[in-house]
NUTIVEX-454688 format. One line per 8 residues: their letters; for each residue x, y, z of C-alpha. Coordinates in steps of 0.25 Angstrom, whole numbers, plus 5000, padded with zeros to 4 digits. Layout:
BEGIN
A> X:Y:Z  ...
This chain:
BEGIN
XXXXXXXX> 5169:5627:6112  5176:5640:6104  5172:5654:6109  5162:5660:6100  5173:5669:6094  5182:5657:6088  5172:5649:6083  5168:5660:6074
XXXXXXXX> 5181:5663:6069  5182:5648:6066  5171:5650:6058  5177:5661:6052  5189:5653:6048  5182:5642:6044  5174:5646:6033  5184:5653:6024
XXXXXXXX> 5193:5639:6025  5182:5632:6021  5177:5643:6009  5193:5642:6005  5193:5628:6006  5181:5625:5996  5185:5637:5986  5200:5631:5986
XXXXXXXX> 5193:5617:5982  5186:5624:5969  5197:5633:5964  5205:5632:5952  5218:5627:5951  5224:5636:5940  5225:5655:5948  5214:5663:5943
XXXXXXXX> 5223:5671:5934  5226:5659:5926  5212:5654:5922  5209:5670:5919  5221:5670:5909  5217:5655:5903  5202:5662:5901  5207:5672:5892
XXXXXXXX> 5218:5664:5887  5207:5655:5881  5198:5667:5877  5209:5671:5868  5209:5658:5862  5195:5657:5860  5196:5670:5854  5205:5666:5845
XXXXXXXX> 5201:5655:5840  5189:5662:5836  5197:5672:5829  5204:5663:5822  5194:5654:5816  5185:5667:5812  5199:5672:5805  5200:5660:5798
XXXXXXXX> 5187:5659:5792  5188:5673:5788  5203:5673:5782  5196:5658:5776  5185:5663:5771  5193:5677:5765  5204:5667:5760  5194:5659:5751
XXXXXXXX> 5189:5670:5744  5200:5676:5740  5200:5688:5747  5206:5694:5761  5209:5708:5755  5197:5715:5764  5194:5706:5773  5194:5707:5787
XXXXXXXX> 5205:5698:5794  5203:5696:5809  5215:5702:5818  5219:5699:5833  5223:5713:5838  5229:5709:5852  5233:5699:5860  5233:5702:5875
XXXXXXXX> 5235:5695:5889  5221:5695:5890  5217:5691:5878  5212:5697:5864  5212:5712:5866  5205:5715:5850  5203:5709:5840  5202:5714:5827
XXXXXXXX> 5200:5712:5810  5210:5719:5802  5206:5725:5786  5217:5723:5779  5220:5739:5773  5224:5742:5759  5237:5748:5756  5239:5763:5754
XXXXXXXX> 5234:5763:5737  5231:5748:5737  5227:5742:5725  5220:5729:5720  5228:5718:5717  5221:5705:5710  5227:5693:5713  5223:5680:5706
XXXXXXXX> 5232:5665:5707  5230:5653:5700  5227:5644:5706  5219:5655:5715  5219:5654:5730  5234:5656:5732  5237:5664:5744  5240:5678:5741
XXXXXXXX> 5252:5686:5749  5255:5699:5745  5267:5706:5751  5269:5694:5763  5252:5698:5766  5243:5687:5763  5230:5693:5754  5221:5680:5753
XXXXXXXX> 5220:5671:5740  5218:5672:5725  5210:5678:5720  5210:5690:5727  5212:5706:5725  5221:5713:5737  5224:5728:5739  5239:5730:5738
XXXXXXXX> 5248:5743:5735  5252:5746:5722  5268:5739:5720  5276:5726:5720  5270:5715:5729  5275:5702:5733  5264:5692:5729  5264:5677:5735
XXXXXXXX> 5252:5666:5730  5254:5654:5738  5244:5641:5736  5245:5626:5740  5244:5621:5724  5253:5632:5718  5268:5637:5722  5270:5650:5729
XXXXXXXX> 5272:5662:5721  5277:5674:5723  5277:5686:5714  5281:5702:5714  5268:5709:5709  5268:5724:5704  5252:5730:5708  5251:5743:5700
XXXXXXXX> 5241:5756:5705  5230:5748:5698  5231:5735:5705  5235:5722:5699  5227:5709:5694  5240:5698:5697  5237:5682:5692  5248:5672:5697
XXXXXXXX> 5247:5658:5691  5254:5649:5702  5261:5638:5700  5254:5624:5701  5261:5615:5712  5256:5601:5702  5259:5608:5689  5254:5601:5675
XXXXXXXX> 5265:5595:5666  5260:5590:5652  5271:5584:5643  5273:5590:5629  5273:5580:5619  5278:5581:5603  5268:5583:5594  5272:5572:5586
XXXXXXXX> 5276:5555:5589  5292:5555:5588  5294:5568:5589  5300:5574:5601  5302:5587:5608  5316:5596:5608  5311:5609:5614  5300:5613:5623
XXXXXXXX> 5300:5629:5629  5293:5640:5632  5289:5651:5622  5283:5664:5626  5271:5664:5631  5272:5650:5637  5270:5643:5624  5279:5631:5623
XXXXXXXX> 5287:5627:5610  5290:5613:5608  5300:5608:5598  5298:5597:5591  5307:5585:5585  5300:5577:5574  5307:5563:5567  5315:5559:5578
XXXXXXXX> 5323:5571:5580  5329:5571:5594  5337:5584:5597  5336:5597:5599  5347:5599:5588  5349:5587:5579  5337:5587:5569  5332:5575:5562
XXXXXXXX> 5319:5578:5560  5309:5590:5560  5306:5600:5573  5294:5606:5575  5290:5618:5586  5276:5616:5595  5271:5628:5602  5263:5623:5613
XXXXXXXX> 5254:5633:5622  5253:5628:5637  5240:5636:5640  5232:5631:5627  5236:5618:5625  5238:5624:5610  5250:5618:5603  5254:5622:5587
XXXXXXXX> 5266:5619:5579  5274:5631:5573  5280:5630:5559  5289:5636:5553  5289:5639:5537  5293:5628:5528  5296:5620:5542  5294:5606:5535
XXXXXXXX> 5308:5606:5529  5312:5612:5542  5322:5603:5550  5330:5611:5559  5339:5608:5569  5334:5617:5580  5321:5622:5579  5316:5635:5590
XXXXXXXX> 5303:5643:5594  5307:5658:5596  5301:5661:5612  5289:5671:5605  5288:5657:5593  5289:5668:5583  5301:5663:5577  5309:5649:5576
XXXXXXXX> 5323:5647:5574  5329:5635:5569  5342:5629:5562  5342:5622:5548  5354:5621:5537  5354:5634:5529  5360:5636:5514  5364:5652:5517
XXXXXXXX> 5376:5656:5516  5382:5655:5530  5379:5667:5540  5369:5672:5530  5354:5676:5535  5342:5673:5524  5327:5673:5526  5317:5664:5517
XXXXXXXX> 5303:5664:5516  5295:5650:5520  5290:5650:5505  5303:5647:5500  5305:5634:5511  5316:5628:5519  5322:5620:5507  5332:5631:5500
XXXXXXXX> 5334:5636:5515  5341:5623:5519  5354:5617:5517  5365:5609:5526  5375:5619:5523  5376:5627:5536  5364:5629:5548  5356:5641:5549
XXXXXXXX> 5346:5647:5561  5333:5650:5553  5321:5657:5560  5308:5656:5557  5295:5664:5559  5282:5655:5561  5278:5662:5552  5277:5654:5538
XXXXXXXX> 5276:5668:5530  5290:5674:5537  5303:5672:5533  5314:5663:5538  5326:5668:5542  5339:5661:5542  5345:5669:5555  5360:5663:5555
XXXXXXXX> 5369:5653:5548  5379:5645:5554  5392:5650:5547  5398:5636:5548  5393:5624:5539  5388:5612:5544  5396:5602:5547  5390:5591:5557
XXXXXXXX> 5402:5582:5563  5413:5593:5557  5421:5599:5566  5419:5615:5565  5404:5613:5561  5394:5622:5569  5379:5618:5571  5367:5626:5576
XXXXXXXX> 5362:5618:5587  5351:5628:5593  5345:5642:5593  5338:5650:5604  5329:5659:5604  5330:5672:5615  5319:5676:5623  5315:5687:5613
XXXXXXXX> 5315:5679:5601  5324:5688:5594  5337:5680:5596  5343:5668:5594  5355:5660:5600  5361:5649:5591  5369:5639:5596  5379:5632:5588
XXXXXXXX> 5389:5619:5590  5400:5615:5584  5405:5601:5579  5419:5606:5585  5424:5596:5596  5421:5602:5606  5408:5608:5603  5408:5624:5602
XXXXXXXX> 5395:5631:5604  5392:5643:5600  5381:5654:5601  5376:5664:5592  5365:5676:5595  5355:5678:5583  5346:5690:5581  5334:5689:5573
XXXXXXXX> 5332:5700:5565  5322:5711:5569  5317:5716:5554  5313:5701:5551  5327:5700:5539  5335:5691:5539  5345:5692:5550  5359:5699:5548
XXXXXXXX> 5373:5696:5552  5378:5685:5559  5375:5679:5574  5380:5685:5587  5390:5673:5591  5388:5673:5606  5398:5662:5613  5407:5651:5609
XXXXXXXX> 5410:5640:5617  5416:5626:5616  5402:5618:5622  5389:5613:5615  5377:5622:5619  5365:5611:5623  5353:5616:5613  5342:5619:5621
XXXXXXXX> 5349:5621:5633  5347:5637:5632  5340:5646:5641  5340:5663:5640  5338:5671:5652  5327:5680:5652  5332:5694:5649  5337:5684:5636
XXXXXXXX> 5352:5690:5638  5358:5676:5642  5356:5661:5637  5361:5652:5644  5364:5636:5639  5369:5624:5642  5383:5618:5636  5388:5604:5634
XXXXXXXX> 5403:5603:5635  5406:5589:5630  5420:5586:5638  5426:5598:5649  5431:5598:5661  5420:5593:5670  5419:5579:5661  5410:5578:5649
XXXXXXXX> 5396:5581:5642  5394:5593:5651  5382:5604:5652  5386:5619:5654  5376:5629:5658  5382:5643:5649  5373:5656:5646  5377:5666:5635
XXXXXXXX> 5374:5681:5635  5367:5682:5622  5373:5695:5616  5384:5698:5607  5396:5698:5617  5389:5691:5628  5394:5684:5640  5393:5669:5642
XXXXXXXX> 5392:5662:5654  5397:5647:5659  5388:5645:5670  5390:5631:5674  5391:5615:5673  5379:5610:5673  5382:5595:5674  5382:5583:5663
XXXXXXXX> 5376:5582:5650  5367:5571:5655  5360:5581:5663  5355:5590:5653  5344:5595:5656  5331:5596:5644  5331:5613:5644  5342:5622:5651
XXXXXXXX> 5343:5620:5669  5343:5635:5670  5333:5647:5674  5336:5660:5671  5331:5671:5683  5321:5681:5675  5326:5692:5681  5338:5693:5690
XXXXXXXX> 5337:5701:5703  5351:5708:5700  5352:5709:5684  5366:5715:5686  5370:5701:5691  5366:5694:5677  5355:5685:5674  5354:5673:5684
XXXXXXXX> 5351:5658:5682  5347:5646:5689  5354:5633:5682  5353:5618:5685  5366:5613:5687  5372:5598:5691  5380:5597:5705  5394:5590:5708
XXXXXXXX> 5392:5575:5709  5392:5569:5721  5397:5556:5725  5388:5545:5732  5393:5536:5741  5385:5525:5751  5399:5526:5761  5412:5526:5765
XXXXXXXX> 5414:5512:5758  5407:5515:5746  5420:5515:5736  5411:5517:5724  5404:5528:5728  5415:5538:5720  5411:5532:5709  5396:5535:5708
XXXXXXXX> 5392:5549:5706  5378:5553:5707  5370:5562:5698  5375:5577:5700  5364:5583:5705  5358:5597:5699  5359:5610:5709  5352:5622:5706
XXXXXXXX> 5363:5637:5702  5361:5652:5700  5370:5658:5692  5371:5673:5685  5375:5676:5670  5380:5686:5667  5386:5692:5679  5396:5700:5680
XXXXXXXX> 5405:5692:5693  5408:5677:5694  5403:5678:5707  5389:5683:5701  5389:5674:5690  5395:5660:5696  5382:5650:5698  5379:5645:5713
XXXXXXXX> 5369:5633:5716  5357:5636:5722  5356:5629:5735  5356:5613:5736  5345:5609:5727  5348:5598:5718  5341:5592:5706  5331:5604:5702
XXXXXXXX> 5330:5607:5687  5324:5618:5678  5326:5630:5686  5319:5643:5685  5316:5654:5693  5300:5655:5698  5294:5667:5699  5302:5677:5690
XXXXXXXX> 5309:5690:5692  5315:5691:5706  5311:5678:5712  5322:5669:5719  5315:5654:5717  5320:5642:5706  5310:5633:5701  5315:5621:5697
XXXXXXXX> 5311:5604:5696  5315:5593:5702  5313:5578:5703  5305:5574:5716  5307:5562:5721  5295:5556:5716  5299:5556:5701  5291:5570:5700
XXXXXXXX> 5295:5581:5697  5296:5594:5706  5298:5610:5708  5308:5616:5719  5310:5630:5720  5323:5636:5724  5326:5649:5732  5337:5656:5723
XXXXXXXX> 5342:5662:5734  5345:5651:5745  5343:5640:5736  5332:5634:5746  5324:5623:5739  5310:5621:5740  5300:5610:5734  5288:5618:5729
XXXXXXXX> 5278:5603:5728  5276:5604:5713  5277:5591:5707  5274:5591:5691  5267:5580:5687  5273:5565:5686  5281:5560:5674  5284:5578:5670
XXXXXXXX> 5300:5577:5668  5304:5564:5663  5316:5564:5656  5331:5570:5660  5336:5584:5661  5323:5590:5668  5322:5604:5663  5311:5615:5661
XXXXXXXX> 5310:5627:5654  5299:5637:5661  5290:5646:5660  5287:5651:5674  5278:5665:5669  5267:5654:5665  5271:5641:5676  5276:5632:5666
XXXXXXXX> 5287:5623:5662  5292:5613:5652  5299:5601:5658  5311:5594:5648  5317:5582:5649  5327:5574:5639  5324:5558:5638  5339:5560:5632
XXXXXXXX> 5351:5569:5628  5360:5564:5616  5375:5571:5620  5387:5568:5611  5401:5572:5611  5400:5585:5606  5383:5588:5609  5370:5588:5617
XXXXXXXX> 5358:5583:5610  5348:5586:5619  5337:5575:5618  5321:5576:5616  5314:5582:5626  5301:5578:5635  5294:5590:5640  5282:5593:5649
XXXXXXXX> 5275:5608:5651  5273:5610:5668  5262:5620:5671  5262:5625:5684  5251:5634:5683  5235:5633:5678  5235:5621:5667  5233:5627:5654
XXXXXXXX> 5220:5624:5648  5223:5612:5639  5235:5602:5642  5238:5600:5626  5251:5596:5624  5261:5599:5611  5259:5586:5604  5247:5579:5614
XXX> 5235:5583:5623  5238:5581:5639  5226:5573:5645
């Protein structure tokens, strides 16, 4: 038996061990300070989450009606070791003198950002300061836009029509069975003129029959025929719309005395006008009551087949409808071209003097093949150099200032005749970000050849070539270096067609089409200044673009262009005949309100 004093000291003992015992048997596994720090950690998140989803709702909610500016977006202030410490709800503040800008899409609800800052979807009206701003409209149906924007002290109303990722694309049709189409472009406005060749007639400059020009209007559907006066004993050669279709110019034998000018009045007809004497340039009001001038006669007679014979093979209008460039070849083996600068006279007389000769050159000018750069200084065209150094039927891509004592420019090769494209591969920049530099382009070129072998012990493969393939080039005219006026490609895209740059002044992007490798046809953009490629997911519609020598001329104020393409091309020994054309008008914005067609309704 223990003394009294041990036993209760065991008892002492005892009862903490057992105490300890049981509260070691229900403790946690994890330290004290760990489950505090997961309690909070998990508080946070629940916060959060809560945040969140009340944030989305409310950006939601603002997002479908069309209007953040003023409402209140929620804000996490702080994040600290312990959790949230406030959080808040911002007001977005006006700018110092903010005023209102309205801005409106179609189609609406494309995402608005203005200066990098998202301000909600169209339709909506923001607070911004008065100046330049970079505007960007995004939408999943529609390609990206961006835009400089010039907000006055009043504020500013800005409408964007975006461009449609499944555009329409109609085909224009002649109005008569048999006939065919030579021409299709863009008049100002956005009117199309179509020209028409009636009794079989199958080139753009050897007439057999009549021509007739269509004005076709896009947004009505609306299509009229323009006459000329005493057009039914008309049967010129080249037939063309001025760009404001005020005036038409067009060649026909003349019985003047060569170099001569003479005016008559539609009463007295085309029958004592005509001969087969020497070629004349004629233009004609559409007015039946306004004279006819006979603006320039060809000093040289007729003389088809003759060696030193000269024929008018096309005119072009400028952009201001106040000049022509005539074109002419000779029957000289090899062909000469030569170009001539025509003023129309400002009192309505007949016009004076002879015409500006502008070049000279021992190649064939391919009628039709023109383009003019906006500020209208320079045209540039395509040659065809029947034999030279690089083999035979060759295409040239040339421009010519158009003024007396101007410069001309041989920009580069642009492969064989057989690749001719339906209008001219190249896209003027409208306004170049250093004008001291001269006006840039963007051309379609072909590529060296390239050789394809299946190996080592393929002895034939020297002697197959493949297609050259077509690159994309920048080049400057008019500058005053080679080393700012030689061409460069622009990075490794192949096989794009029909360039033309997007947006307008100052912007860096190409557009241009391309075969997919479904049969469809395609738009990639590329980045003039690193050349990057990017596939923007617009098809146009299946069968647009059948044919060869895919081209298009564009009208990118209003989102449209006319696709061309030739079934055929006759080329002789000494010329280039460009064959009829098939043609399709592309809308990549709203469709108009009717889908008539020159020559046919579109169901």
């Amino acid at each position: 038996m223990l003394p009294s004093n041990v036993s209760a000291l065991v008892r002492r003992d005892s009862a903490p061990r057992a105490n300890r015992a049981k509260s070691r048997a229900t403790r946690s596994p994890f330290p004290r300070r760990v489950v505090r720090r997961s309690a909070v950690l998990l508080g946070v998140m629940c916060v959060m989450c809560v945040v969140c989803v009340v944030g989305a709702i409310t950006f939601g909610w603002a997002s479908t009606s069309g209007d953040l500016q003023g409402q209140d977006l929620p804000e996490i202030v702080w994040f600290g070791p312990s959790g949230i410490v406030a959080i808040g709800w911002a007001q977005p503040t006006d700018p110092p003198g903010a005023v209102s800008l309205r801005l409106d899409s179609s189609p609406a609800g494309a995402s608005a950002t203005i200066g990098g800052v998202s301000r909600g979807r169209t339709p909506l009206t923001v607070a911004v300061a008065a100046g330049r701003h970079t505007l960007t409209l995004r939408h999943p149906d529609v390609l990206d836009q961006t835009r400089q924007i010039d907000v006055g002290a009043a504020g500013a109303d800005v409408s964007v029509s975006l461009w449609r990722r499944r555009p329409d694309a109609v085909p224009l049709q002649p109005l008569y069975p048999g006939a065919t189409l030579l021409d299709a472009r863009f008049l100002v406005g956005g009117q199309v003129v179509v020209l028409a060749g009636l009794r079989g007639q199958t080139s753009r400059t050897e007439s057999t029959g009549g021509r007739e020009i269509w004005r076709f209007d896009p947004t009505t559907g609306r299509e009229e025929r323009l006459t000329l006066a005493g057009d039914a004993a008309l049967r010129p050669s080249v037939l063309t719309l001025a760009p404001d279709a005020r005036l038409a110019a067009f060649i026909a034998p003349g019985n003047n005395p060569a170099g001569s000018a003479a005016t008559a009045t539609s009463s007295a007809g085309w029958s004592g006008l005509l001969s087969d004497s020497t070629e004349a340039v004629y233009v004609a009001p559409l007015d039946a009551a306004s004279p006819v001038q006979i603006l320039y006669r060809s000093p040289v007679p007729k003389a088809t087949g003759k060696a030193g014979g000269e024929h008018i093979v096309d005119i072009v209008w400028a952009l201001n409808s106040k000049r022509l460039v005539v074109v002419t070849r000779s029957d000289s083996d090899p062909a000469r071209a030569r170009l001539l600068l025509l003023e129309l006279p400002r009192d309505g007389s007949a016009a004076k003097g002879q015409a500006e000769e502008l070049v000279v050159f021992p190649a064939e000018v391919v009628p039709g093949s023109e383009s003019w750069d906006p500020s209208g200084q320079w045209l540039a065209f395509i040659a065809h150099v029947p034999a030279g150094p690089g083999g035979r039927d060759l295409l040239s891509l040339c421009a010519v200032e158009v003024r007396a004592g101007g410069g001309f420019r041989y920009v580069a090769d642009l492969g064989s005749v057989s690749r001719l494209p339906a209008a001219p591969p190249v896209g003027w920049q409208p306004h170049p970000a250093d004008e001291a530099k001269g006006e840039q382009l963007a051309y379609i070129g072909a590529l060296p050849s390239t050789q394809v072998g299946t190996g080592p012990f393929d002895f034939f493969a020297g002697l197959r070539q493949t297609v050259a393939p077509l690159g994309v080039f920048v080049g400057i005219v008019g500058g005053s270096t080679p080393a700012n006026t030689a061409p460069h490609r622009l990075g490794t895209a192949t096989n794009i067609v029909a360039p033309v740059w997007r947006d307008g002044p100052g912007d860096g992007t190409l557009l241009g089409l391309v075969h997919q490798e479904d049969g469809a046809i395609g738009v990639r953009s590329v980045d003039a200044a690193s050349g990057k490629v990017q596939d923007l997911d617009v098809r146009l519609p299946a069968g647009t673009g059948e044919g060869t020598g895919l081209a298009a001329r564009w009208d990118t104020e209003r989102g449209r262009a006319l696709l061309l393409t030739r079934a055929s091309n006759a080329v002789t020994t000494t010329s280039v005949r460009p064959g009829p054309l098939a043609v399709w008008l592309v809308s990549f914005i709203a469709p108009p309100e009717t889908q008539a067609l020159v020559g046919g309704t579109q169901p």
